[in-house]
N, C-alpha and C positions, 0 to 999 in steps of 0.2 A: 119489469124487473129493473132493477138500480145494476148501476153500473160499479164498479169495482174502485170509481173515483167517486163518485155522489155517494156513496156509502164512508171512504176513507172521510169526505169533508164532512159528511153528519158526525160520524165519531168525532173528528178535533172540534167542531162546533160542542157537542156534547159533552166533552171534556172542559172546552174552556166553561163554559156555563156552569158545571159543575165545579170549579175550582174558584170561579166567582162567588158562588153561592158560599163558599168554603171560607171565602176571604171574608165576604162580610156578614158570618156568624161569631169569623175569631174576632172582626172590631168588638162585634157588639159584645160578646163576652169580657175585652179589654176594657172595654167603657164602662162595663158594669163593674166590675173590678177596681176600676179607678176610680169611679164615682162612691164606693163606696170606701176607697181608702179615707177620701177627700171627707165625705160625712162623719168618716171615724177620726181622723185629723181635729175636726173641726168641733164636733162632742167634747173630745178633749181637749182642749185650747178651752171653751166656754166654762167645763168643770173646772179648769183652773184657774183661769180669772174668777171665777166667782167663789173659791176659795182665797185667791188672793185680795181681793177687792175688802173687805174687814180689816183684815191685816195692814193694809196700805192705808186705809184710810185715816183713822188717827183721830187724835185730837181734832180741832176747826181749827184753822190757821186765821189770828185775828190780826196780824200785822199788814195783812193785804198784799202778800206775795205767797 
């Protein structure tokens, strides 16, 4: 039979473990979130430039500047 202290430290061991596991499911959920802001950012910056890309272009510049 366990003792009244080898039981208290299984619990805080099992707590922390528990709260680690905790930690690094909220990164990954963070990173998953971020990563897709980042891809959404980035979708749109490309849709824009390539709407603006015609526009800017123009005539040819023959004067060589």
């Amino acid at each position: 039979m366990a003792s009244h202290v080898e039981q208290a430290v299984a619990a805080r061991l099992a707590a922390v473990q528990a709260r680690r596991a905790q930690q690094r499911q909220d990164r990954a959920a963070r990173a998953a979130r971020r990563r897709a802001g980042v891809d959404a950012r980035n979708r749109a910056k490309l849709a824009r430039l390539a709407t603006e890309q015609p526009a800017e272009a123009g005539p040819a510049n023959t004067d060589g500047h």
